[in-house]
N, C-alpha and C positions, 0 to 999 in steps of 0.2 A: 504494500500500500504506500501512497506516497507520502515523501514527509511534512508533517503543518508547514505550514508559512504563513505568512502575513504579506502576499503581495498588494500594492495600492491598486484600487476598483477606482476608476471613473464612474461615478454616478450617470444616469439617466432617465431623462421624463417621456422620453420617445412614445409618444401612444402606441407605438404599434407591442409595446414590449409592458406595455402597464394598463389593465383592466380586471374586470372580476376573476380570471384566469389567475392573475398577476399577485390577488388576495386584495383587493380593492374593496372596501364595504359600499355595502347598499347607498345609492345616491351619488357613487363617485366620489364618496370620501377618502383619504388615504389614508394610510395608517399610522402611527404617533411617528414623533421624529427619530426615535430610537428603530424602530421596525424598518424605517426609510433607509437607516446609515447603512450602506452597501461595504463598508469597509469592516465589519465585522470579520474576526480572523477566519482564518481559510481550514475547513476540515478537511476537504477534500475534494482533488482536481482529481478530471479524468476526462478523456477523448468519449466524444459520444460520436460515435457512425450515422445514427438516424440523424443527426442536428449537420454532423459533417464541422464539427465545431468543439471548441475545449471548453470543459464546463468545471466552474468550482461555485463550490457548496460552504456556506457560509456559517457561521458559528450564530448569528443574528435571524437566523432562518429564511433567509434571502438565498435566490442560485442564480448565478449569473453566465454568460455565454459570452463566448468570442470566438469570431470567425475570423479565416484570414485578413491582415489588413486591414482589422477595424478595433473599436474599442471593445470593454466591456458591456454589457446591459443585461440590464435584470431579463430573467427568464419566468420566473418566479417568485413569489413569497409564500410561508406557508401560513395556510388558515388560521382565521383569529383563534378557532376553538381548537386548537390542537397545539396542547402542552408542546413546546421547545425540544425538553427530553425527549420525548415519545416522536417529534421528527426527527430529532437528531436521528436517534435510534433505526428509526424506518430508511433514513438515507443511506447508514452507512449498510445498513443490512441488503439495499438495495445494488450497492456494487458488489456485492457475490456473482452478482448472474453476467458482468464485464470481463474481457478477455484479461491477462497482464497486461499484455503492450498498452490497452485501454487506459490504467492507469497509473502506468510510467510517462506517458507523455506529458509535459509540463510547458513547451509552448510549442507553437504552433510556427510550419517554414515560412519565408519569406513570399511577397508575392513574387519578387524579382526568382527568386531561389525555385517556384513550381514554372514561371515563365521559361527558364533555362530550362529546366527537365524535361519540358513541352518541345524545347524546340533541340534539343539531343538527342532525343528518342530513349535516356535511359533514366531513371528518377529513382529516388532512396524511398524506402518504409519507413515508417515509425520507428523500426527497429534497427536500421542502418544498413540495411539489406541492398544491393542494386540489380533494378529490374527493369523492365519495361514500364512507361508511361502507367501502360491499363494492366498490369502483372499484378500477381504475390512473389513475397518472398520466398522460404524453404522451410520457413516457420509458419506460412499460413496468414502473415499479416500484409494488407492491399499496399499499395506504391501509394505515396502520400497521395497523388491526383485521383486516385480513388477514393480513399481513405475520404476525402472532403467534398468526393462529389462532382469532382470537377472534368470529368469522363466517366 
């Protein structure tokens, strides 16, 4: 599992990343300004395949996302009625079902860095593997331009 940190979160109010989904109450309220601080220490980062994106899980009960080339933003907050512990809990029990490479990865290539890969025809994995563009490695884990969706 990966080790804590405390990396800095850029905050965001991007509607597209904040509404009922987000733990927004009824009316459009937001939630106190403690719930809101994104910088809440980091439990745990890991590569998520469906999002194509690194995700870390906040000690504040906030998850935040980043994709190549861009900042952080909230993905999530968790429900008002659901004790802290009892998410924590469910989070971390929820990276059982991720591969390792999953969450050993702590950031994310370059755009410049998958633009070459692209135009080499060979591009690294996660795991430092060299393969084709649209390949796996010999461990089973996709060429970063997979990995994130981008072929």
């Amino acid at each position: 599992m990966n080790a804590q940190s405390n990396h800095p979160i850029i905050d965001t109010t991007d509607p597209q990343f904040l509404g009922p989904e987000a733990g927004q109450q009824a009316g459009g309220e937001s939630q106190s300004g403690s719930e809101r601080d994104v910088n809440g220490s980091e439990l745990h980062r890991y590569f998520s395949i469906a999002r194509g994106a690194l995700i870390s899980v906040r000690s504040n009960g906030v998850t935040l996302c980043r994709q190549v080339d861009d900042d952080w933003k909230v993905l999530s907050r968790k429900k008002v009625d659901v004790p802290l512990a009892q998410w924590v809990l469910n989070k971390t029990s929820s990276l059982s079902a991720l591969a390792r490479w999953q969450l050993e990865v702590d950031e994310l290539p370059s755009l410049q860095d998958l633009m070459a890969w692209n135009e080499d025809g060979i591009c690294e994995t996660p795991t430092g593997h060299r393969v084709e563009p649209d390949g796996t490695g010999p461990d089973g884990v996709p060429s970063w331009l997979r990995a994130l969706r981008l072929i």
